[in-house]
PDB file of N, CA, C and O in Angstrom:
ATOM      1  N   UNK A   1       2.057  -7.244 -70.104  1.00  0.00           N
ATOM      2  CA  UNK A   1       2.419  -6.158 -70.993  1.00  0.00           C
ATOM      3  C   UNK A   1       3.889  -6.337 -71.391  1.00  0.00           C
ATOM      4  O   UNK A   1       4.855  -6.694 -70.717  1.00  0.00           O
ATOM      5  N   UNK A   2       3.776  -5.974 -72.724  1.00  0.00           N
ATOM      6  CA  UNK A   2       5.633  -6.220 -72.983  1.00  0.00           C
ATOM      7  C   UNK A   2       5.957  -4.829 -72.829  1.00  0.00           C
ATOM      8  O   UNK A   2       5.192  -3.909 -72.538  1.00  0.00           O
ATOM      9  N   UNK A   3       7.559  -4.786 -73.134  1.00  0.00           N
ATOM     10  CA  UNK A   3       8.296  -4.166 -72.559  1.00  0.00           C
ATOM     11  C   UNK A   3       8.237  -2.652 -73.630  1.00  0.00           C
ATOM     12  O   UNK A   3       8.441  -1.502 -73.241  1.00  0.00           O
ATOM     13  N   UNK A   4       7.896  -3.094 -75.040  1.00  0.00           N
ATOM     14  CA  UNK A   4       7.288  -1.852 -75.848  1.00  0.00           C
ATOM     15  C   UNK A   4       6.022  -1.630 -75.807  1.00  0.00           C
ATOM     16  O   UNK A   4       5.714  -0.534 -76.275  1.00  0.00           O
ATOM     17  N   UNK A   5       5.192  -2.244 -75.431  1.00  0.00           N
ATOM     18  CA  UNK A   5       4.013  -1.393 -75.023  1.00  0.00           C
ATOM     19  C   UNK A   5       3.901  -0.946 -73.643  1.00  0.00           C
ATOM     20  O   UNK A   5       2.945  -0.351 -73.146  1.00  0.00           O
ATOM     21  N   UNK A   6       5.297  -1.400 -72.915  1.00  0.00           N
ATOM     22  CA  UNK A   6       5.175  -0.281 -71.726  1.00  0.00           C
ATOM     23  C   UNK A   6       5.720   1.261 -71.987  1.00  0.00           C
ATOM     24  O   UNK A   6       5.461   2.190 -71.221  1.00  0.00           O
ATOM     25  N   UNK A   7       6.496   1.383 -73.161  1.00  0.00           N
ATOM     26  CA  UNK A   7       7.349   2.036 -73.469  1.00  0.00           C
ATOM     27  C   UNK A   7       6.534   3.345 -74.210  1.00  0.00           C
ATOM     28  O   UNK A   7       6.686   4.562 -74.112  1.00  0.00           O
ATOM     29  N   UNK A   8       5.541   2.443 -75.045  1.00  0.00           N
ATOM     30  CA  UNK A   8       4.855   3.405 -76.047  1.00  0.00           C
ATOM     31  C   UNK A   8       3.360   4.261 -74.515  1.00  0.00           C
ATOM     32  O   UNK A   8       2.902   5.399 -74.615  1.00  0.00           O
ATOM     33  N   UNK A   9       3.150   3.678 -73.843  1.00  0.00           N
ATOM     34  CA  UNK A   9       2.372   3.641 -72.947  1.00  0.00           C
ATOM     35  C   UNK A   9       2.777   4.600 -72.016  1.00  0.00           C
ATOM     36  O   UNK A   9       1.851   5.128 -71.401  1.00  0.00           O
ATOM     37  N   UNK A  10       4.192   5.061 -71.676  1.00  0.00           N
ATOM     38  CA  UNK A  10       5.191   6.253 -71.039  1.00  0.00           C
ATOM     39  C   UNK A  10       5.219   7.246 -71.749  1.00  0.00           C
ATOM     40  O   UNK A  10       5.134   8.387 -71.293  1.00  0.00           O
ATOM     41  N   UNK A  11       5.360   6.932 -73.138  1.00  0.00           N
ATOM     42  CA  UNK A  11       5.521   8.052 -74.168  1.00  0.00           C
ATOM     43  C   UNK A  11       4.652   8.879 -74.029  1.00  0.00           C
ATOM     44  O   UNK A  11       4.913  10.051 -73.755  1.00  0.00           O
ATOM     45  N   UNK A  12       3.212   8.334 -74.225  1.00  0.00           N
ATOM     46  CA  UNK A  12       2.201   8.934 -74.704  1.00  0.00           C
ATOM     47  C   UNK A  12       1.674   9.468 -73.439  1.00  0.00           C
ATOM     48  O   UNK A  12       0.997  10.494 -73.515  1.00  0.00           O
ATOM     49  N   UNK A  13       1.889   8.903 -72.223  1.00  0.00           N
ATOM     50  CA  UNK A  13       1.338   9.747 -71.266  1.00  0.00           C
ATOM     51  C   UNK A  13       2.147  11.305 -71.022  1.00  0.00           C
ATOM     52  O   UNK A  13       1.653  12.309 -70.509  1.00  0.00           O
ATOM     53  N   UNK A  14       3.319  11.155 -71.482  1.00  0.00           N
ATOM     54  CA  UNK A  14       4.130  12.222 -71.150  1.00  0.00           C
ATOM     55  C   UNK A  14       4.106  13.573 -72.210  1.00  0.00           C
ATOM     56  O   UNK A  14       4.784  14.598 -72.137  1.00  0.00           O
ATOM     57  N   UNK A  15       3.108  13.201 -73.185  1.00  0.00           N
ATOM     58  CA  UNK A  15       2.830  13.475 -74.418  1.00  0.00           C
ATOM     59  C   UNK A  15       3.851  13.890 -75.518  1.00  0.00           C
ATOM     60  O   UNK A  15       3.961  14.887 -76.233  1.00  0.00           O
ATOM     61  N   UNK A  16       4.551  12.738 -75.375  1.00  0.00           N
ATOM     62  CA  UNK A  16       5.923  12.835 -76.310  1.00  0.00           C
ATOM     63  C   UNK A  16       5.730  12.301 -77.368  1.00  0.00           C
ATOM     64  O   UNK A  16       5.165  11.213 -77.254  1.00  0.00           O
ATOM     65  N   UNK A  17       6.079  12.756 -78.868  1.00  0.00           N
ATOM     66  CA  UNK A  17       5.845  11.623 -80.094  1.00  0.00           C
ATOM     67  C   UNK A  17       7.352  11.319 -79.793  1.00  0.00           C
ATOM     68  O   UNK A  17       8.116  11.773 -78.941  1.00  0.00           O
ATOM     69  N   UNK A  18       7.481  10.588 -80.579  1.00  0.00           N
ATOM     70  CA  UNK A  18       8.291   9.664 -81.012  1.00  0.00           C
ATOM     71  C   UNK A  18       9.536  10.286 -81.334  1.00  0.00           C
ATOM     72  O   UNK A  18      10.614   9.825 -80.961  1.00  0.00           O
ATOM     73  N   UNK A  19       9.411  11.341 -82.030  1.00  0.00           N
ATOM     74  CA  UNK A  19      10.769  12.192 -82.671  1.00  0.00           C
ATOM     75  C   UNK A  19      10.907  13.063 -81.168  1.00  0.00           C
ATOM     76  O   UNK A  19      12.053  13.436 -80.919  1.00  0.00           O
ATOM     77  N   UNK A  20      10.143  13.316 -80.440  1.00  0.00           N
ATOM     78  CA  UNK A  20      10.285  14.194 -78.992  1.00  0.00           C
ATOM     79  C   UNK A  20      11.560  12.717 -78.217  1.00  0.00           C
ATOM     80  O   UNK A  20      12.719  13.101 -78.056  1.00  0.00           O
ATOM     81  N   UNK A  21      11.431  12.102 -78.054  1.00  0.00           N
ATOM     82  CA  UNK A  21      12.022  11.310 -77.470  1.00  0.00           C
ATOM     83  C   UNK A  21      13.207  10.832 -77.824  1.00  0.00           C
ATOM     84  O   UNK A  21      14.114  10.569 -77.034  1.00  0.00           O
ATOM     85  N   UNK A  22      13.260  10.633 -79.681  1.00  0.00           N
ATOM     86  CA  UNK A  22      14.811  10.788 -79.999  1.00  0.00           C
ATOM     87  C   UNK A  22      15.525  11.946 -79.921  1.00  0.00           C
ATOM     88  O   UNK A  22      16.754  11.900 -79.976  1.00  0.00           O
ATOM     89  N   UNK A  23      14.898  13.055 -79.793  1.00  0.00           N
ATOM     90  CA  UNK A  23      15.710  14.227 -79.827  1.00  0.00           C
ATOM     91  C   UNK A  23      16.532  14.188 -78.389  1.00  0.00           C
ATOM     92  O   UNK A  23      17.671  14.603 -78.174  1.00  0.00           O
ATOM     93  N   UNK A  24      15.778  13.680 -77.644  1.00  0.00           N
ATOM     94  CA  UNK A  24      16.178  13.766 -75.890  1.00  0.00           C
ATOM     95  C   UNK A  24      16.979  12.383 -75.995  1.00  0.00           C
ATOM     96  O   UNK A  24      17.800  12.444 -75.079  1.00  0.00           O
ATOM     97  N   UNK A  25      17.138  11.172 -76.665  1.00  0.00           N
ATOM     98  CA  UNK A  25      18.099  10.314 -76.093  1.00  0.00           C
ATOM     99  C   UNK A  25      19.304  10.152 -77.309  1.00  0.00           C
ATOM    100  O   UNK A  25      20.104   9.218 -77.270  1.00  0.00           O
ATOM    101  N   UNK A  26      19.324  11.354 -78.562  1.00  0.00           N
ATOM    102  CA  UNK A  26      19.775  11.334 -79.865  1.00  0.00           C
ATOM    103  C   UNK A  26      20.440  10.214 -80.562  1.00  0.00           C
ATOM    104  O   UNK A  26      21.588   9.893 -80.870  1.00  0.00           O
ATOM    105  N   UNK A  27      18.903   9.621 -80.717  1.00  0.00           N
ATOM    106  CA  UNK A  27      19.094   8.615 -81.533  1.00  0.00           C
ATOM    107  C   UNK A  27      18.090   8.681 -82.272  1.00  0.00           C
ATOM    108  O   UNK A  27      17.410   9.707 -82.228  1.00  0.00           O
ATOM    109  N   UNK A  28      17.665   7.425 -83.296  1.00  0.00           N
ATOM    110  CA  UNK A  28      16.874   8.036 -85.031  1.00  0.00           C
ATOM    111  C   UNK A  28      15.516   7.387 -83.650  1.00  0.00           C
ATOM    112  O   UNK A  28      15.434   6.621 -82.690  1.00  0.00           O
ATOM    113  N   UNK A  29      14.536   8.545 -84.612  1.00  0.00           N
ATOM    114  CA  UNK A  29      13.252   7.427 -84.720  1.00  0.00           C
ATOM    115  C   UNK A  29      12.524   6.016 -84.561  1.00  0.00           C
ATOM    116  O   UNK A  29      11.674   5.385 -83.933  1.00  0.00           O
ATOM    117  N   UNK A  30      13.435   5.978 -85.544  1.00  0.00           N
ATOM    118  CA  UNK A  30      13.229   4.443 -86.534  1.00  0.00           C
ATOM    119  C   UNK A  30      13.528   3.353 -84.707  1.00  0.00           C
ATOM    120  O   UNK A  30      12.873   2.347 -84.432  1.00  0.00           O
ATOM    121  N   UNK A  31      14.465   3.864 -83.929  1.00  0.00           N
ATOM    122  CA  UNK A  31      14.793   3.183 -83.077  1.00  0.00           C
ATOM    123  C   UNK A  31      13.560   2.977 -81.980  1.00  0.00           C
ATOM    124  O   UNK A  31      12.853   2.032 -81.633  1.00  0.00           O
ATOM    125  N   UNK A  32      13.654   3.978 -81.727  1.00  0.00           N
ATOM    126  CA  UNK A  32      12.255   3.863 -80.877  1.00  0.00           C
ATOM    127  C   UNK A  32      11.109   3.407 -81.423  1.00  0.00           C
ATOM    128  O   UNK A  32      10.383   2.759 -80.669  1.00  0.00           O
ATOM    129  N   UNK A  33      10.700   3.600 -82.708  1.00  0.00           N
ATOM    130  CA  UNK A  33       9.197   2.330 -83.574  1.00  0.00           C
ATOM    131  C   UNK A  33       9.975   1.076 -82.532  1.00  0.00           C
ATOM    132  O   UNK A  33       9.771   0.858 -81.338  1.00  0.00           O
ATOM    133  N   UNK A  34      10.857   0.428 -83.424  1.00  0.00           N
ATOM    134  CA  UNK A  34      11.208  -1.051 -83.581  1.00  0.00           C
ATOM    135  C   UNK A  34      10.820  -1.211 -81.598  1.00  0.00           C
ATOM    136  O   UNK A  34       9.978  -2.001 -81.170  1.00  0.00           O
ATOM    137  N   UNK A  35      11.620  -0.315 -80.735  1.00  0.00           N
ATOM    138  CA  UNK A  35      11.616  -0.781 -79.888  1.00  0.00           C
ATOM    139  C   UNK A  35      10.044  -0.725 -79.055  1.00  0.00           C
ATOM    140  O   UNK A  35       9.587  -1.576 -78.292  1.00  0.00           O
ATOM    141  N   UNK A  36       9.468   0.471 -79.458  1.00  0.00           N
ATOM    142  CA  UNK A  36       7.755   0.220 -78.837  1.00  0.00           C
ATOM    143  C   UNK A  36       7.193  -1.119 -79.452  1.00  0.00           C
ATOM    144  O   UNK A  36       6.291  -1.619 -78.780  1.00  0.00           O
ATOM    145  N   UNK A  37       7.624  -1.942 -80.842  1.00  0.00           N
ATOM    146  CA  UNK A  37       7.224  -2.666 -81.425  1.00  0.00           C
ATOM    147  C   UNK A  37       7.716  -4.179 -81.147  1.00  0.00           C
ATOM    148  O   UNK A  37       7.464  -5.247 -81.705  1.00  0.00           O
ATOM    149  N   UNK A  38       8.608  -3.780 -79.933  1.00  0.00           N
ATOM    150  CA  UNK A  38       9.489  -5.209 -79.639  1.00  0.00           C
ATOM    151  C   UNK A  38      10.349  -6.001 -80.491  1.00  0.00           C
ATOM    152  O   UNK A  38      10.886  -7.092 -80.301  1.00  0.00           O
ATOM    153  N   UNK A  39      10.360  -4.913 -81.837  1.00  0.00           N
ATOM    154  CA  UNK A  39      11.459  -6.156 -82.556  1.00  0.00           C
ATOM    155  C   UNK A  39      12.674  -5.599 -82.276  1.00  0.00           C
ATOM    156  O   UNK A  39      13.483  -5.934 -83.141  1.00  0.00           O
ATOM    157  N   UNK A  40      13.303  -4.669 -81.173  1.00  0.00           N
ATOM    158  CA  UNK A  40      14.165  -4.725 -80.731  1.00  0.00           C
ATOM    159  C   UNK A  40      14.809  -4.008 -79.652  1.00  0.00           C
ATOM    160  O   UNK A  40      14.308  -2.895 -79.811  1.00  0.00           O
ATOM    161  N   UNK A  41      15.599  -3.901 -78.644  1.00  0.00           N
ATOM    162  CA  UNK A  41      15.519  -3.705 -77.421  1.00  0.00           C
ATOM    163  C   UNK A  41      16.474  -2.528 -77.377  1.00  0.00           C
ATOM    164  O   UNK A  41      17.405  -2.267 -78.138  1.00  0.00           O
ATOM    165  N   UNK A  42      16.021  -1.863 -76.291  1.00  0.00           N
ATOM    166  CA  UNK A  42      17.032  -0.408 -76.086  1.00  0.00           C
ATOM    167  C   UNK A  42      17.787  -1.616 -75.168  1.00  0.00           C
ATOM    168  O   UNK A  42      17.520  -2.759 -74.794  1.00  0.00           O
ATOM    169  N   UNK A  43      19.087  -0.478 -75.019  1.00  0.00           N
ATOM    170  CA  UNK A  43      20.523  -0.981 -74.072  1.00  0.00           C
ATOM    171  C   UNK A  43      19.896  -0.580 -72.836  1.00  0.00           C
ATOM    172  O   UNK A  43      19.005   0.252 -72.670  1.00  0.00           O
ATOM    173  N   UNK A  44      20.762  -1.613 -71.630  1.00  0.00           N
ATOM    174  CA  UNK A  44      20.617  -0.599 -70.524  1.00  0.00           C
ATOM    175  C   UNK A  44      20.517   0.516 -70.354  1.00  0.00           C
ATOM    176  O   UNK A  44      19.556   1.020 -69.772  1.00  0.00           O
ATOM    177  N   UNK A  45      21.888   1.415 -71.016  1.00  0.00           N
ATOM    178  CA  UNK A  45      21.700   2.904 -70.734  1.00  0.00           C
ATOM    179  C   UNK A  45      19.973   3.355 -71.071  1.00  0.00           C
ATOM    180  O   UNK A  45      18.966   3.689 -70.445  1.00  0.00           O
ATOM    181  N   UNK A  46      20.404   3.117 -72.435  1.00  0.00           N
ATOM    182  CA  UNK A  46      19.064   3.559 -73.171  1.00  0.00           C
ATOM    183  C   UNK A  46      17.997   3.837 -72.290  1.00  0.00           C
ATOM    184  O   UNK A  46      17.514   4.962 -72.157  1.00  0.00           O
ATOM    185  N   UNK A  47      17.318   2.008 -71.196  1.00  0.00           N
ATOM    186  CA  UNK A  47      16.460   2.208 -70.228  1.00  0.00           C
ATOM    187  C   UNK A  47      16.508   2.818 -69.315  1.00  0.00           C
ATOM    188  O   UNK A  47      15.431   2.942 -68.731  1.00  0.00           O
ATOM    189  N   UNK A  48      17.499   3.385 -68.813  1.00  0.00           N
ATOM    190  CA  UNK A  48      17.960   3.925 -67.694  1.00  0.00           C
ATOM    191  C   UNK A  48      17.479   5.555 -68.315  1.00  0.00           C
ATOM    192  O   UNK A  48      16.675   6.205 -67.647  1.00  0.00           O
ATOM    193  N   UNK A  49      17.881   5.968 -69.257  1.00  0.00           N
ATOM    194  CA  UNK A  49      17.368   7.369 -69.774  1.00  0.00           C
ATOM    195  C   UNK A  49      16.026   7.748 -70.054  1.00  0.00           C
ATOM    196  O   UNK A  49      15.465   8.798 -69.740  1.00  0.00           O
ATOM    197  N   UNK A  50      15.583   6.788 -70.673  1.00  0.00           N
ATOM    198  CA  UNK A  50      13.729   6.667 -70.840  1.00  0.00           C
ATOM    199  C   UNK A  50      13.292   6.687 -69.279  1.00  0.00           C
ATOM    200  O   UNK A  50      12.357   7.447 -69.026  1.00  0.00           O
ATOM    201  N   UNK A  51      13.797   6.011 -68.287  1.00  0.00           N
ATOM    202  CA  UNK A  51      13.282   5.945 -67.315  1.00  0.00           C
ATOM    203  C   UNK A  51      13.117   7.838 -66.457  1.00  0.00           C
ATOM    204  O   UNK A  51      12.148   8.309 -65.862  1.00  0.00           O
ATOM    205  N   UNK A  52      14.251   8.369 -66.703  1.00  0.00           N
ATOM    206  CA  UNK A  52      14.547   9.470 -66.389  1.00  0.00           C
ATOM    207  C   UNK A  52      13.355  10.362 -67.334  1.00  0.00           C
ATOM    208  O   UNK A  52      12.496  11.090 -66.837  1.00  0.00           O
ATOM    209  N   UNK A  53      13.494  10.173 -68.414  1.00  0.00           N
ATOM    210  CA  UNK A  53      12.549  11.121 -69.281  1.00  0.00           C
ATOM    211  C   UNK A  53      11.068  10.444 -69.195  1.00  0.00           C
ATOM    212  O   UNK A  53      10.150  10.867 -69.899  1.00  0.00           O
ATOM    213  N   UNK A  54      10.960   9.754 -68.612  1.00  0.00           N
ATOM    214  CA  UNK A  54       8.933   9.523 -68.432  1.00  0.00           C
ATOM    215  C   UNK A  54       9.417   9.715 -67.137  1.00  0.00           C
ATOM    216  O   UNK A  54       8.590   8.970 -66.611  1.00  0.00           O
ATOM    217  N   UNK A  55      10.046  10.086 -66.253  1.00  0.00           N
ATOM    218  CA  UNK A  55       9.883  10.136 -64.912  1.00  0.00           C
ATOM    219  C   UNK A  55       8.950   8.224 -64.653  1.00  0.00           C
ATOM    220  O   UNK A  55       7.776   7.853 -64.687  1.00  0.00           O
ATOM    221  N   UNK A  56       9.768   7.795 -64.506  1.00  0.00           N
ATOM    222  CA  UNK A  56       9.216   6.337 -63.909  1.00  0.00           C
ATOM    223  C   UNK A  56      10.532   5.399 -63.107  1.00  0.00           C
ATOM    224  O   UNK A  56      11.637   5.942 -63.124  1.00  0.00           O
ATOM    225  N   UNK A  57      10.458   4.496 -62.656  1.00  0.00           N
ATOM    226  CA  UNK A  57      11.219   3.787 -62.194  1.00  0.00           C
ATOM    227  C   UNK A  57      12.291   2.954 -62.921  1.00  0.00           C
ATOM    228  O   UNK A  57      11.798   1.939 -63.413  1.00  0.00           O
ATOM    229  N   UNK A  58      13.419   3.066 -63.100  1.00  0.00           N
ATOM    230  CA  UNK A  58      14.230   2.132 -63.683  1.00  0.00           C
ATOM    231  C   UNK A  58      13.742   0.690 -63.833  1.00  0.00           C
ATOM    232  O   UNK A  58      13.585  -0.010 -64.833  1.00  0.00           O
ATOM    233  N   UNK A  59      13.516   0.421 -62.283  1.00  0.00           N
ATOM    234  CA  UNK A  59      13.452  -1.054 -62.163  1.00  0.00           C
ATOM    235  C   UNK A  59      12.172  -1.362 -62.684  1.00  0.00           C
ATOM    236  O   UNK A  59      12.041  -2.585 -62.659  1.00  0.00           O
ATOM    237  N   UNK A  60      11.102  -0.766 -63.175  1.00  0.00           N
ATOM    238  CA  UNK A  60       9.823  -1.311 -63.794  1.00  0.00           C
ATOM    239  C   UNK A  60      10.854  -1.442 -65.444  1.00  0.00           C
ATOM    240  O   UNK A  60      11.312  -2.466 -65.951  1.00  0.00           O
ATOM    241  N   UNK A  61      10.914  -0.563 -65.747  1.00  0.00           N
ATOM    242  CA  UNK A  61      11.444  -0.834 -67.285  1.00  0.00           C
ATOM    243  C   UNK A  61      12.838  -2.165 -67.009  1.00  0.00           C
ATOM    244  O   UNK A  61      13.283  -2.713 -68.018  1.00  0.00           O
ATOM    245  N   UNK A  62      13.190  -2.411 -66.142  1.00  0.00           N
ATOM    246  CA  UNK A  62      13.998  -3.643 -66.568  1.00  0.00           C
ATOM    247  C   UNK A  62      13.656  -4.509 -66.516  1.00  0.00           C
ATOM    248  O   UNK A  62      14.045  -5.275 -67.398  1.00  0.00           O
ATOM    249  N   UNK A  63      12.833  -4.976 -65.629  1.00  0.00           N
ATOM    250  CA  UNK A  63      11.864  -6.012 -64.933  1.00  0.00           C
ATOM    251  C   UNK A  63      11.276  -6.422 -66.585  1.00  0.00           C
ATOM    252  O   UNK A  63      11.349  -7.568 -67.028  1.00  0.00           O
ATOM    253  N   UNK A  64      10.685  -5.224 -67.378  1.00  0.00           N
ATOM    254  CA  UNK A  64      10.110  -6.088 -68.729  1.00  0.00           C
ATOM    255  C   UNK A  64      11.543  -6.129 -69.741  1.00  0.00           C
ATOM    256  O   UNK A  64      11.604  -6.793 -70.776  1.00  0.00           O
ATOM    257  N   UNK A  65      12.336  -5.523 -69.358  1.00  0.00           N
ATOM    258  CA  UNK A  65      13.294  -5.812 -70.375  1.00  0.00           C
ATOM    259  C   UNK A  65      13.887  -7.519 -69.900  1.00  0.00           C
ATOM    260  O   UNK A  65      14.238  -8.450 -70.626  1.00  0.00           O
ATOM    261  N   UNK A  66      13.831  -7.446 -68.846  1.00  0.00           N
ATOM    262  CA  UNK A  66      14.616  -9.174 -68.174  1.00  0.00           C
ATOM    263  C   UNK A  66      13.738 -10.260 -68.779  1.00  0.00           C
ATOM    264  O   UNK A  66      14.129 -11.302 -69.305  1.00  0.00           O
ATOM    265  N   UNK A  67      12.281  -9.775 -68.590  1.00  0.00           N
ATOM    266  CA  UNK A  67      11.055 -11.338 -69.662  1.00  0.00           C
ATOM    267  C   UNK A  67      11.579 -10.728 -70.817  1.00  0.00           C
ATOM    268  O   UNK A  67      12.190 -11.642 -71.371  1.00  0.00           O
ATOM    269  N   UNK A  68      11.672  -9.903 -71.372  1.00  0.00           N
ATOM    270  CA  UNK A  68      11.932  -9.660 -73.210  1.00  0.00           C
ATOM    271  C   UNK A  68      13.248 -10.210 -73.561  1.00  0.00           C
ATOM    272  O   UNK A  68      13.442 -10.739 -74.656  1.00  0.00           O
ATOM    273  N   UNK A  69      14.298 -10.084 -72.524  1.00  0.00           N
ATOM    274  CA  UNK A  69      15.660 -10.501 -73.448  1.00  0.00           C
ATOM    275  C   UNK A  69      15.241 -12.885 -72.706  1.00  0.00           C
ATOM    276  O   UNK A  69      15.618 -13.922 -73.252  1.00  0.00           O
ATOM    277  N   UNK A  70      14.631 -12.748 -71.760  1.00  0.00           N
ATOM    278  CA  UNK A  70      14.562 -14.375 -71.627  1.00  0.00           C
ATOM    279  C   UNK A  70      13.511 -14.910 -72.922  1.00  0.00           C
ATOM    280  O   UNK A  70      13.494 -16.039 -73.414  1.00  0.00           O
ATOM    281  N   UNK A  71      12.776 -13.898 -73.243  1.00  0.00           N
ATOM    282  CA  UNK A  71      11.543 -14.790 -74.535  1.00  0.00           C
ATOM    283  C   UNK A  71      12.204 -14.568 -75.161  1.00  0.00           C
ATOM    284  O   UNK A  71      11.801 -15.101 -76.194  1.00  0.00           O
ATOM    285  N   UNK A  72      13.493 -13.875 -75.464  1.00  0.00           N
ATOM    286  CA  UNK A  72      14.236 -13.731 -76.782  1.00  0.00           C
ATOM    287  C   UNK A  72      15.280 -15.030 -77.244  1.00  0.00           C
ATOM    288  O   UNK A  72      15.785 -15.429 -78.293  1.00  0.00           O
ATOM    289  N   UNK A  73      15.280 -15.445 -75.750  1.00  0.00           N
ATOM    290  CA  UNK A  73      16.514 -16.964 -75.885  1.00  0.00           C
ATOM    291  C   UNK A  73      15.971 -17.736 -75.945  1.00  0.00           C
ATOM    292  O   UNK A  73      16.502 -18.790 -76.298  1.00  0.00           O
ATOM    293  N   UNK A  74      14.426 -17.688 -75.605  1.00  0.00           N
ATOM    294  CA  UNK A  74      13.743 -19.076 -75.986  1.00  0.00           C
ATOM    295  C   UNK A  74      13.340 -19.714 -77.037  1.00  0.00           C
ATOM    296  O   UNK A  74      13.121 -20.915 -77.193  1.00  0.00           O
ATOM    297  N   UNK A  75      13.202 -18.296 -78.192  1.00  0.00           N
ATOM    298  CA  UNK A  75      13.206 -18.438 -79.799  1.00  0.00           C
ATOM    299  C   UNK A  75      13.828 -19.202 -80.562  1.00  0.00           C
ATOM    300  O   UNK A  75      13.666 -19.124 -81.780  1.00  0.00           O
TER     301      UNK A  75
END
């Protein structure tokens, strides 16, 4: 599983759309698509806050962010 379909996969269990989730880390939308969509990566903080707002573990969301930013250097 990549690291945005773990993301979109937290969301939806927590039954958050999309604009529920920028309102809580205030940032656009548009950010969170790209990033459930993998074309681009939240910051640490960023994961560290999602982690807090799905109630889940930090270290699962970095663990796919660490394969996403290594398939990103292999490009």
């Amino acid at each position: 599983m990549t690291l945005g379909k773990q993301l979109k996969k937290s969301r939806i269990e927590k039954h958050l759309s999309q604009i529920d989730v920028s309102h809580h880390l205030n940032i656009s939308r548009q950010s969170i698509s790209k990033w459930e969509t993998d074309r681009t990566f939240p910051s640490l903080e960023n994961l560290l806050r999602l982690s807090i707002l799905y109630d889940i573990s930090p270290n699962n969301l970095i663990r796919y962010y660490k394969v996403a930013q290594s398939k990103n250097k292999e490009a």
